[in-house]
mmCIF file of the C-alpha atoms, coordinates in Angstrom:
data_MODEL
# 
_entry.id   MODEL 
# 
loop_
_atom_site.group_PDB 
_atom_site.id 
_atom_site.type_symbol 
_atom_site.label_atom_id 
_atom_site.label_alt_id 
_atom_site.label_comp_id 
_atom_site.label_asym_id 
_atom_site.label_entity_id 
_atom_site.label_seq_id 
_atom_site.pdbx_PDB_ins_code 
_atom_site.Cartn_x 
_atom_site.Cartn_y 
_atom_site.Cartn_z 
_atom_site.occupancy 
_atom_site.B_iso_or_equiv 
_atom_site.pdbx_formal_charge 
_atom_site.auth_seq_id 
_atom_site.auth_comp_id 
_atom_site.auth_asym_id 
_atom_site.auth_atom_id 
_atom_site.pdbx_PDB_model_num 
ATOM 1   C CA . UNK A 1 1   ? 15.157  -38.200 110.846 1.00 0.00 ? 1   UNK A CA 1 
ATOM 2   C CA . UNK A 1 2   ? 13.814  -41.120 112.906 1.00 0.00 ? 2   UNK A CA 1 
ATOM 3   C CA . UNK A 1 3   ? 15.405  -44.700 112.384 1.00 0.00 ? 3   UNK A CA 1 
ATOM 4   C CA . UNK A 1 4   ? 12.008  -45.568 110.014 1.00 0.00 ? 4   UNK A CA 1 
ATOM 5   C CA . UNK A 1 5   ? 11.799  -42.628 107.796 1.00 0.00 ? 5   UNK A CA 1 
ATOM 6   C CA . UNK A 1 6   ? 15.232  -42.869 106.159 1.00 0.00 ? 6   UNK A CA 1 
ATOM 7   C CA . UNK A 1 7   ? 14.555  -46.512 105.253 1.00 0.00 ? 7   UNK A CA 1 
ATOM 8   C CA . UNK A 1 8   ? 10.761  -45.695 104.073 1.00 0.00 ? 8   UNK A CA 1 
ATOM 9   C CA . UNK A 1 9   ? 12.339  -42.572 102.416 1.00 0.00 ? 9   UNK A CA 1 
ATOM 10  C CA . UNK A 1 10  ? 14.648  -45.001 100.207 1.00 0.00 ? 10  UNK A CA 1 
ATOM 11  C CA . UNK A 1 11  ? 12.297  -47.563 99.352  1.00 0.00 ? 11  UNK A CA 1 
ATOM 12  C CA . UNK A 1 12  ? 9.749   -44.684 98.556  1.00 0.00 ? 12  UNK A CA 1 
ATOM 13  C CA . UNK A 1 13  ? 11.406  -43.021 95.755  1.00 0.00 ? 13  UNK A CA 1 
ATOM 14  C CA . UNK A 1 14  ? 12.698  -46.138 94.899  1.00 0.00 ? 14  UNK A CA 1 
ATOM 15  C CA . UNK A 1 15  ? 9.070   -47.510 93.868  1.00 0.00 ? 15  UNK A CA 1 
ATOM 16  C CA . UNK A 1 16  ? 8.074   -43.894 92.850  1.00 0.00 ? 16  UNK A CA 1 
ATOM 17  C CA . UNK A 1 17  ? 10.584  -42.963 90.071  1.00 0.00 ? 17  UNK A CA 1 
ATOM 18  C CA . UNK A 1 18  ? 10.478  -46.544 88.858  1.00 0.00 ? 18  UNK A CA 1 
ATOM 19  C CA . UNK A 1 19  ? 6.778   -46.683 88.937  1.00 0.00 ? 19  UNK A CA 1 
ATOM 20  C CA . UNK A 1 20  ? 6.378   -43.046 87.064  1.00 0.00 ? 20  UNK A CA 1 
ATOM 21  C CA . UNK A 1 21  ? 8.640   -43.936 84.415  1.00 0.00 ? 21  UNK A CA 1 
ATOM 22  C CA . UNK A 1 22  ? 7.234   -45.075 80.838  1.00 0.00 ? 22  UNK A CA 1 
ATOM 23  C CA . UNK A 1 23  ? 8.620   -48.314 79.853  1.00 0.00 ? 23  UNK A CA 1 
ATOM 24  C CA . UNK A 1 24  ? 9.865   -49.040 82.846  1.00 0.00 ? 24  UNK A CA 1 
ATOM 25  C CA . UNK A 1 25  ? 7.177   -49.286 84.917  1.00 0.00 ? 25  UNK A CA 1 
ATOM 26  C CA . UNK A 1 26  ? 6.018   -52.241 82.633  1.00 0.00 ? 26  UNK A CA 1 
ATOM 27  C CA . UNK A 1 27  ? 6.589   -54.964 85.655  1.00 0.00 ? 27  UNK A CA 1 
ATOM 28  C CA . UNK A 1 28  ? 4.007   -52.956 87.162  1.00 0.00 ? 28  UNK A CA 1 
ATOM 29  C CA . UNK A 1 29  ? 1.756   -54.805 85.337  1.00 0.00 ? 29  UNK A CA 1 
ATOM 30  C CA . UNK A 1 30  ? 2.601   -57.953 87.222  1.00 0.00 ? 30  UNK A CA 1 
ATOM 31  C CA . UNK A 1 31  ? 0.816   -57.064 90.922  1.00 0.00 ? 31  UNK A CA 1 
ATOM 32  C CA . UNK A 1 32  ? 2.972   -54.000 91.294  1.00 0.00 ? 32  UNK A CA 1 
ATOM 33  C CA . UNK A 1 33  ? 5.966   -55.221 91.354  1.00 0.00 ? 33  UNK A CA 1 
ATOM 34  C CA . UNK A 1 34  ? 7.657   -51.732 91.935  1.00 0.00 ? 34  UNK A CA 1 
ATOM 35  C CA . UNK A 1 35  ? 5.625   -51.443 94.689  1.00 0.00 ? 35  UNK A CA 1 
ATOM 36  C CA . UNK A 1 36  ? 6.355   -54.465 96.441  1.00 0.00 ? 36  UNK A CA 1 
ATOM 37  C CA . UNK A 1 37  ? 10.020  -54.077 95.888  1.00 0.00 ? 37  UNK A CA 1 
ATOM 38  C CA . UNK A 1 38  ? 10.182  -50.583 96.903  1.00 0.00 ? 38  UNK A CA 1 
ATOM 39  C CA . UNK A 1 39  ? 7.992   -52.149 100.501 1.00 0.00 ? 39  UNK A CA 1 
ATOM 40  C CA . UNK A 1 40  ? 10.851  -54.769 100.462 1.00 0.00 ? 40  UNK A CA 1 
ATOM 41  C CA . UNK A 1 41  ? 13.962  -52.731 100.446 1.00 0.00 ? 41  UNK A CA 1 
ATOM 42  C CA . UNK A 1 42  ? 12.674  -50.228 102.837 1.00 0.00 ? 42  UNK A CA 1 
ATOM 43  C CA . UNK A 1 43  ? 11.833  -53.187 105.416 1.00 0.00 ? 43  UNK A CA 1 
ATOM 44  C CA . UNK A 1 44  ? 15.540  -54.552 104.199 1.00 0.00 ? 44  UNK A CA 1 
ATOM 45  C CA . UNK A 1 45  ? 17.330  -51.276 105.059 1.00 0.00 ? 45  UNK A CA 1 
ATOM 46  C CA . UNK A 1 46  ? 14.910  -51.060 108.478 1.00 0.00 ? 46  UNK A CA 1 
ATOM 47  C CA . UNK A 1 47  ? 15.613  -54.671 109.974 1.00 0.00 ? 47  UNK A CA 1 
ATOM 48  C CA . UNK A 1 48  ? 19.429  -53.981 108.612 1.00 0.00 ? 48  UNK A CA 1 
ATOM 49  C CA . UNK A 1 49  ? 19.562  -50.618 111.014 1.00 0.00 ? 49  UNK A CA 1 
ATOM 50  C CA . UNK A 1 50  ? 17.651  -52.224 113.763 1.00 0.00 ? 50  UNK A CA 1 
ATOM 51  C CA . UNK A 1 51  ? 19.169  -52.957 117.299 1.00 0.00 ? 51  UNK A CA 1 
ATOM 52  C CA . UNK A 1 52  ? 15.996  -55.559 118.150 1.00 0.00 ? 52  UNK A CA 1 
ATOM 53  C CA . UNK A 1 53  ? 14.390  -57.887 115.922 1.00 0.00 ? 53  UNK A CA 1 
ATOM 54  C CA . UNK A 1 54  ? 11.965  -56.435 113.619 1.00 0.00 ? 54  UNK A CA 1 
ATOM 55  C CA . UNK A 1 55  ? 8.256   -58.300 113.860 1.00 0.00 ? 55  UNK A CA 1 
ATOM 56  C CA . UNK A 1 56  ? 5.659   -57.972 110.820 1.00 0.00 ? 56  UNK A CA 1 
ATOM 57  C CA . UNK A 1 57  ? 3.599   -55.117 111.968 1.00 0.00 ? 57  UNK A CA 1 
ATOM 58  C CA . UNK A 1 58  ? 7.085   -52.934 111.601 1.00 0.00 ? 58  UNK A CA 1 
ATOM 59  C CA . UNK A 1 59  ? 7.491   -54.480 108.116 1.00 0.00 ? 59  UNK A CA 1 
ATOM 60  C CA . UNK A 1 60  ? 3.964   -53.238 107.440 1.00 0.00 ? 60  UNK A CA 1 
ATOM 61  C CA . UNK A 1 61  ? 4.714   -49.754 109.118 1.00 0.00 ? 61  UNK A CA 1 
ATOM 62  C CA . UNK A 1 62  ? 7.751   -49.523 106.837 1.00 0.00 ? 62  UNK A CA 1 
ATOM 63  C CA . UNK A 1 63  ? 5.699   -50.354 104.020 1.00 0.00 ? 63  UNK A CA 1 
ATOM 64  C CA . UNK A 1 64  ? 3.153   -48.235 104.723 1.00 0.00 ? 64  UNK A CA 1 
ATOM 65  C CA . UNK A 1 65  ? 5.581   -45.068 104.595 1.00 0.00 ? 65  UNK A CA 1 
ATOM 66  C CA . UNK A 1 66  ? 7.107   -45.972 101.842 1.00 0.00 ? 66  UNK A CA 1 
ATOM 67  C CA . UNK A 1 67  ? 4.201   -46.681 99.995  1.00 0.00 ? 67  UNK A CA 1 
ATOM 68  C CA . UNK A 1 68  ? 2.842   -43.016 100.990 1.00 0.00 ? 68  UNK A CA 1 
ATOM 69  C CA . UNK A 1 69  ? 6.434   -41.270 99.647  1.00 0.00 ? 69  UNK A CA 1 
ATOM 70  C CA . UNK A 1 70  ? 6.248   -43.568 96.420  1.00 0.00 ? 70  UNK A CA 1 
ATOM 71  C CA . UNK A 1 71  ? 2.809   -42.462 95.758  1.00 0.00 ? 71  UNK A CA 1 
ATOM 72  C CA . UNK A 1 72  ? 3.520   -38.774 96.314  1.00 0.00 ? 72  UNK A CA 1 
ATOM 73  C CA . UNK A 1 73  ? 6.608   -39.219 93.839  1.00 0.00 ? 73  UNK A CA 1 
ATOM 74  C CA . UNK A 1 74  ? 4.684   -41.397 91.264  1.00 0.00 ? 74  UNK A CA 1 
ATOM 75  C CA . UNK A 1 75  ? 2.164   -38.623 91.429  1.00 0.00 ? 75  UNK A CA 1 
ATOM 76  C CA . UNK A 1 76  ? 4.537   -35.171 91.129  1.00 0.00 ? 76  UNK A CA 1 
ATOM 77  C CA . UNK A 1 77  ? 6.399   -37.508 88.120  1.00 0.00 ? 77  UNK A CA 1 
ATOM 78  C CA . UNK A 1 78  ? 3.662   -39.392 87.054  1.00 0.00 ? 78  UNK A CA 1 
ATOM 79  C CA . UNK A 1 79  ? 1.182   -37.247 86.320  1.00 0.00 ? 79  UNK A CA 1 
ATOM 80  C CA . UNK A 1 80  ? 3.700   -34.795 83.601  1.00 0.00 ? 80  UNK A CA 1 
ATOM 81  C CA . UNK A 1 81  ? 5.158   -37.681 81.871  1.00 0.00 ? 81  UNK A CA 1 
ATOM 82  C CA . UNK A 1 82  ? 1.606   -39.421 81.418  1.00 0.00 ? 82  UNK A CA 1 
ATOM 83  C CA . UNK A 1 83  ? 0.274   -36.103 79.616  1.00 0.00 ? 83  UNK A CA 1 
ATOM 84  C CA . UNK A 1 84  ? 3.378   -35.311 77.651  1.00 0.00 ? 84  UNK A CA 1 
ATOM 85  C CA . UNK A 1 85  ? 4.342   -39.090 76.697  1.00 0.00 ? 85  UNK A CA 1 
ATOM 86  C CA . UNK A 1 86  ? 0.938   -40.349 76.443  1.00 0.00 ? 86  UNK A CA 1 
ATOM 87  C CA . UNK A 1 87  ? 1.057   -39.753 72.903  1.00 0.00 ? 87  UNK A CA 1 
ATOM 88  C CA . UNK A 1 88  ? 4.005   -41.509 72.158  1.00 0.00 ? 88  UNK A CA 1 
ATOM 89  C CA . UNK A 1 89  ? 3.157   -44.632 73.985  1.00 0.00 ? 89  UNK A CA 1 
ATOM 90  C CA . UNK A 1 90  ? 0.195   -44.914 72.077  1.00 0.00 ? 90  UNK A CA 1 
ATOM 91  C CA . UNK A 1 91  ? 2.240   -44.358 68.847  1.00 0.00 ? 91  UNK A CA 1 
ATOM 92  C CA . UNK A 1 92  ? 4.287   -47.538 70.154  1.00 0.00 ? 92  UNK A CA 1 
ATOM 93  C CA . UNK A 1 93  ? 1.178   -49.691 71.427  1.00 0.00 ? 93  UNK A CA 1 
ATOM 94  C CA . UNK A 1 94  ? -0.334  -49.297 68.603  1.00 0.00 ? 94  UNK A CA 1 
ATOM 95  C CA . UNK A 1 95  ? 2.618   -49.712 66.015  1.00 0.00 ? 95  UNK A CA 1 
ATOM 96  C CA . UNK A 1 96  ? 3.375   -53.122 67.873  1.00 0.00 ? 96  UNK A CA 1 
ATOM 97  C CA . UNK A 1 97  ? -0.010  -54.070 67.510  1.00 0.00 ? 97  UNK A CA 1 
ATOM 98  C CA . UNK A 1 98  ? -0.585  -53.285 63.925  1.00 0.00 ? 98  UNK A CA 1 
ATOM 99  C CA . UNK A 1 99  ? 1.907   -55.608 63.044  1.00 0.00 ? 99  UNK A CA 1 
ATOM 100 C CA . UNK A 1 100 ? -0.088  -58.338 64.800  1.00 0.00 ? 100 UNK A CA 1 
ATOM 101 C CA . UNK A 1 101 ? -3.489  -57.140 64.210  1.00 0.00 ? 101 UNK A CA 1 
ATOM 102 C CA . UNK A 1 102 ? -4.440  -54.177 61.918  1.00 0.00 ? 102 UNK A CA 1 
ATOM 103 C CA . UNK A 1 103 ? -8.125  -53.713 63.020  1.00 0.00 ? 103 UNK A CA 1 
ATOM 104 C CA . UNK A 1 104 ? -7.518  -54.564 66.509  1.00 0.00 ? 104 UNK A CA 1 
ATOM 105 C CA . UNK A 1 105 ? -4.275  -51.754 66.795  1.00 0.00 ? 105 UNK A CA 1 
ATOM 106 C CA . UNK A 1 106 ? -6.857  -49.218 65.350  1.00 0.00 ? 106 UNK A CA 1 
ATOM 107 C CA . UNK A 1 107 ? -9.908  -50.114 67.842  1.00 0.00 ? 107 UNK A CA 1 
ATOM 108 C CA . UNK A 1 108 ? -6.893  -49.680 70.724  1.00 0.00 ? 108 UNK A CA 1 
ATOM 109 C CA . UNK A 1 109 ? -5.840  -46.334 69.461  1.00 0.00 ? 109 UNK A CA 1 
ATOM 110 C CA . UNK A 1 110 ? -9.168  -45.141 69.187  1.00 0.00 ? 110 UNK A CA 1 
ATOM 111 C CA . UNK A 1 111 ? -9.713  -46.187 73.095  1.00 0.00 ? 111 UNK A CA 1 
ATOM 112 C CA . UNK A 1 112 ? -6.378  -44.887 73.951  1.00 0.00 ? 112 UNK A CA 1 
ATOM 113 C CA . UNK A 1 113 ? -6.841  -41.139 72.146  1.00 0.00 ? 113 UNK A CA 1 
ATOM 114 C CA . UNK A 1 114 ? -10.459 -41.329 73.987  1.00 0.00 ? 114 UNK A CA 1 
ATOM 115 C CA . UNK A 1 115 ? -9.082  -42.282 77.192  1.00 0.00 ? 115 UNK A CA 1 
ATOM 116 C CA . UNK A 1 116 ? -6.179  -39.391 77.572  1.00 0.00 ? 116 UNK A CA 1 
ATOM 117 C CA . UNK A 1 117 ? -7.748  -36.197 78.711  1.00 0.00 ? 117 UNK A CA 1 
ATOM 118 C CA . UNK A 1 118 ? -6.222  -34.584 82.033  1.00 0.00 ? 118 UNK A CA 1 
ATOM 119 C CA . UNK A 1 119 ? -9.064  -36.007 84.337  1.00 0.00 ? 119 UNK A CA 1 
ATOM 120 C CA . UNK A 1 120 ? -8.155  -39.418 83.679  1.00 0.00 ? 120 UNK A CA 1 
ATOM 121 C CA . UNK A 1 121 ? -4.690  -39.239 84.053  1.00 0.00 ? 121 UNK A CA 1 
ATOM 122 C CA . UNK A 1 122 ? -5.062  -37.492 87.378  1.00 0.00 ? 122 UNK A CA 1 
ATOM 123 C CA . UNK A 1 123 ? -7.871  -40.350 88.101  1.00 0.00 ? 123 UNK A CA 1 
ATOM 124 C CA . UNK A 1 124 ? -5.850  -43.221 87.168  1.00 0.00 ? 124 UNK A CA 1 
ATOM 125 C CA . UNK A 1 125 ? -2.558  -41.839 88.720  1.00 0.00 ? 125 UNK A CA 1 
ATOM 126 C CA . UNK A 1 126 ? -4.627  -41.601 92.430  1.00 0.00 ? 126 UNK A CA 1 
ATOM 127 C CA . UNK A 1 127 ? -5.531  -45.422 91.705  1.00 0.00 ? 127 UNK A CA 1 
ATOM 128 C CA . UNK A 1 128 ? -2.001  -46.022 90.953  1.00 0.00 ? 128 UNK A CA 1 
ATOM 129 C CA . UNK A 1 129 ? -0.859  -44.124 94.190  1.00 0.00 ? 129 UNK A CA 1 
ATOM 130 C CA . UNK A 1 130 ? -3.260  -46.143 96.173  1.00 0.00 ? 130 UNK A CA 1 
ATOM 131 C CA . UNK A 1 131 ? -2.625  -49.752 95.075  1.00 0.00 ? 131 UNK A CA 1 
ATOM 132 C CA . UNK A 1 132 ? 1.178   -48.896 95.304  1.00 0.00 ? 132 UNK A CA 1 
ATOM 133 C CA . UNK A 1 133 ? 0.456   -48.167 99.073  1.00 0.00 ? 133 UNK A CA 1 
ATOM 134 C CA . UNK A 1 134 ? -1.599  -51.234 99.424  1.00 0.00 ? 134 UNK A CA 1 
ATOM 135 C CA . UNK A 1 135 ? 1.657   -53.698 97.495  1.00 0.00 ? 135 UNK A CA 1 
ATOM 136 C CA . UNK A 1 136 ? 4.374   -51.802 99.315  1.00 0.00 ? 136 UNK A CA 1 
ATOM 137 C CA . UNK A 1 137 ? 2.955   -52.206 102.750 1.00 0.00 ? 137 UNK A CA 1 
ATOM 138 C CA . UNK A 1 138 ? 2.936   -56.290 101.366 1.00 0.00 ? 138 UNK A CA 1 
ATOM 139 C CA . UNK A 1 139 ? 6.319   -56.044 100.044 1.00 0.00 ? 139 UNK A CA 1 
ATOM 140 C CA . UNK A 1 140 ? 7.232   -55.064 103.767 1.00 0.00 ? 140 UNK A CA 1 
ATOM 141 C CA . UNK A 1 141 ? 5.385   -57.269 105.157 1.00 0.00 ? 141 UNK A CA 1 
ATOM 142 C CA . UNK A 1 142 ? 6.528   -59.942 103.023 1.00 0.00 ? 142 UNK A CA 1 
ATOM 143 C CA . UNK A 1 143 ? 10.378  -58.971 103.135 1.00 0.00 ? 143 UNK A CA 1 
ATOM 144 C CA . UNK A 1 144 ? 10.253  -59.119 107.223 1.00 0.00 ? 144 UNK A CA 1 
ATOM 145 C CA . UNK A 1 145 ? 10.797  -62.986 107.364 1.00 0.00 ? 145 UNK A CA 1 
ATOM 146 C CA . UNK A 1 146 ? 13.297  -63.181 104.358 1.00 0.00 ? 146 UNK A CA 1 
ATOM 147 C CA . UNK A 1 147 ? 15.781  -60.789 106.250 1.00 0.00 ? 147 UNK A CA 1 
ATOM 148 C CA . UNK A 1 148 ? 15.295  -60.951 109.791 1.00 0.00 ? 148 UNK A CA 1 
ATOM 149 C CA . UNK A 1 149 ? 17.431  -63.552 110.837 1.00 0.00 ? 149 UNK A CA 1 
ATOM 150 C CA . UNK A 1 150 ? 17.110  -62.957 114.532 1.00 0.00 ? 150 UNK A CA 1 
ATOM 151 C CA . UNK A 1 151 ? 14.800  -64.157 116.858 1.00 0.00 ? 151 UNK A CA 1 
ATOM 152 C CA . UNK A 1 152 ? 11.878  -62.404 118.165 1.00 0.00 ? 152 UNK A CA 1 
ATOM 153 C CA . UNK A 1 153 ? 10.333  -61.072 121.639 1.00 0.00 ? 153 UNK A CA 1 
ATOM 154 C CA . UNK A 1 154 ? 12.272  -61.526 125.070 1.00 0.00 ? 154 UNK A CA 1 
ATOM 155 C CA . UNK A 1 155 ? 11.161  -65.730 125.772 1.00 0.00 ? 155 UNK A CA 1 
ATOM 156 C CA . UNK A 1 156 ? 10.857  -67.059 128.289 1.00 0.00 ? 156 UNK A CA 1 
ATOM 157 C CA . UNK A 1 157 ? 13.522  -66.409 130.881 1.00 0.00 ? 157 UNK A CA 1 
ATOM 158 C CA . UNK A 1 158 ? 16.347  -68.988 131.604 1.00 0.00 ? 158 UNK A CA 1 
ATOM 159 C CA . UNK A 1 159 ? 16.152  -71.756 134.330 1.00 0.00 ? 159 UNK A CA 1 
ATOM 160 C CA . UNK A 1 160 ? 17.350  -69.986 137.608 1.00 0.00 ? 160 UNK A CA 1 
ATOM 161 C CA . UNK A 1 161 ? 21.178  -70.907 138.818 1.00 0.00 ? 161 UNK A CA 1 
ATOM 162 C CA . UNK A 1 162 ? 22.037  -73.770 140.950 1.00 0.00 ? 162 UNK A CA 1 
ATOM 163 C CA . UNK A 1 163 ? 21.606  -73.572 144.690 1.00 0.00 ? 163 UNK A CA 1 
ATOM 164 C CA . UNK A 1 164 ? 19.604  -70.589 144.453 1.00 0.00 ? 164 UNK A CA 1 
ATOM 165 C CA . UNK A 1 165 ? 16.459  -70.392 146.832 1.00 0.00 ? 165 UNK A CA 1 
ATOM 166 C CA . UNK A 1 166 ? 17.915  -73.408 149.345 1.00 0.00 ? 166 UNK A CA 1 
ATOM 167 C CA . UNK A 1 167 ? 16.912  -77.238 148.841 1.00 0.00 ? 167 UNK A CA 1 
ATOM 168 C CA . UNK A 1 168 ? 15.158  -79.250 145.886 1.00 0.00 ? 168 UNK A CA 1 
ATOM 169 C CA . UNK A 1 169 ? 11.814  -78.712 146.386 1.00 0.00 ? 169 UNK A CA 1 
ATOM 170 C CA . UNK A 1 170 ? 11.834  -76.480 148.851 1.00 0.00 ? 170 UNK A CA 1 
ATOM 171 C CA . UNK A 1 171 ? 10.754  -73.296 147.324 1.00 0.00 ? 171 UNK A CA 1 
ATOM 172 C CA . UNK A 1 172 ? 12.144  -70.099 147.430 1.00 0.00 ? 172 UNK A CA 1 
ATOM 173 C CA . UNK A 1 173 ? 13.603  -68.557 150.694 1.00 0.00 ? 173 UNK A CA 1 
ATOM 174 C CA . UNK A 1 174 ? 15.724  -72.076 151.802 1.00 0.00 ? 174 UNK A CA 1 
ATOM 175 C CA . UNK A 1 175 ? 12.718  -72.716 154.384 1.00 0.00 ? 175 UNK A CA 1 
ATOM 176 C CA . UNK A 1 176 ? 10.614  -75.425 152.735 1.00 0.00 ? 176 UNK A CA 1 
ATOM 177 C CA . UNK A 1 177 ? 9.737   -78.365 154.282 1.00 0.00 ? 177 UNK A CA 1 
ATOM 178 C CA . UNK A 1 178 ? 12.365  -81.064 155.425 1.00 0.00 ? 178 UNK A CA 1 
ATOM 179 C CA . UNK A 1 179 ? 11.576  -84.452 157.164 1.00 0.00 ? 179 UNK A CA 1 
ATOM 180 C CA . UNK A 1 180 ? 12.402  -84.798 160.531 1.00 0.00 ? 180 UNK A CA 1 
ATOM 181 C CA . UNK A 1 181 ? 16.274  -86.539 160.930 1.00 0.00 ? 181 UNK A CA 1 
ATOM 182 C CA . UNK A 1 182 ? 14.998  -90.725 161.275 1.00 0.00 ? 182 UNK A CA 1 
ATOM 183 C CA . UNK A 1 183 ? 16.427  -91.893 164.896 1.00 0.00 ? 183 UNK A CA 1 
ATOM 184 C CA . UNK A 1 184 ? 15.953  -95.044 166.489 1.00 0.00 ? 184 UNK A CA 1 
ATOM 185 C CA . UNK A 1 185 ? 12.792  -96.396 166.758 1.00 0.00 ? 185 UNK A CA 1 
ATOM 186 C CA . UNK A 1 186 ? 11.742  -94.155 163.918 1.00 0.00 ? 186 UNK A CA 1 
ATOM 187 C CA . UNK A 1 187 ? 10.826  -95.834 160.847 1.00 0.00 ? 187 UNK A CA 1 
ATOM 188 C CA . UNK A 1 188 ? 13.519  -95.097 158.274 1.00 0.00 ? 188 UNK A CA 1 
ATOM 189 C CA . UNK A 1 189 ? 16.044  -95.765 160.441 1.00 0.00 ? 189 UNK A CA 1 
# 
């Protein structure tokens, strides 16, 4: 296993299981946050193992794999729980609601029951998988300059050592140009 599937691997399942998961995938709701945490710690554990600095388009990389694992997991979990819980999430939406609203928590379970045939869980789970690819490849992104501490490329390379390449001025190769010595009757002298 390469040094960037292990950490894409982590954050992967991470945003999967957590994004699959009734009730807890509720911060979902808030720009995927699974997703972008999931991005995040894979990035994290990436820079973390890395001998050289880690630039953005590696966070994005990252992200990008772990988004791809996450999406496969949220699908293979996803997808069961959605068709055998649906029925009891809508039992809870609507019970909340009915305590706020009794007309609106019936209109809701109407759309819900109406809304929960196999094709559209299937549908809506393939829009999940690909908008947590798109926030995970952000969280990545994102988590790059919050963890990298170090700095980036080679620079530019130091000043060369004293007395190296023969006078001041002269160049490279001691033979640059030197003024004749002044004698007398020269004028310097």
């Amino acid at each position: 296993m390469n040094n960037k599937m292990r950490p894409a691997l982590i954050g992967g399942v991470i945003l999967g299981v957590l994004s699959a998961i009734p009730f807890v995938n509720i911060p979902n709701i808030c720009c995927c946050l699974w997703a972008i945490v999931g991005g995040a710690v894979a990035s994290y554990l990436y820079i973390k193992s890395s001998p050289n600095p880690v630039g953005p388009g590696d966070g994005a990389m990252i992200g990008v794999m772990a988004g791809v694992i996450g999406a496969v997991v949220y699908v293979i979990i996803g997808v069961p729980l959605g068709l055998i819980l649906g029925n009891t999430m809508m039992g809870v939406v609507s019970s909340v609601l009915s305590n706020v609203d009794p007309a609106q928590a019936e209109l809701i379970r109407e759309q819900m029951a109406a809304g929960q045939s196999v094709g559209s869980v299937i549908i809506g789970a393939l829009i999940g998988a690909v908008l947590l690819t798109i926030f995970s490849t952000l969280g990545g992104v994102i988590a790059v300059p919050i963890f990298e501490k170090r700095k980036g490329g080679p620079g530019a390379p130091p000043p060369p050592p004293q007395g190296f390449g023969g006078q001041p001025g002269g160049g490279y190769g001691g033979g640059g140009y030197a003024p004749p010595p002044a004698g007398p009757g020269q004028p310097g002298y």
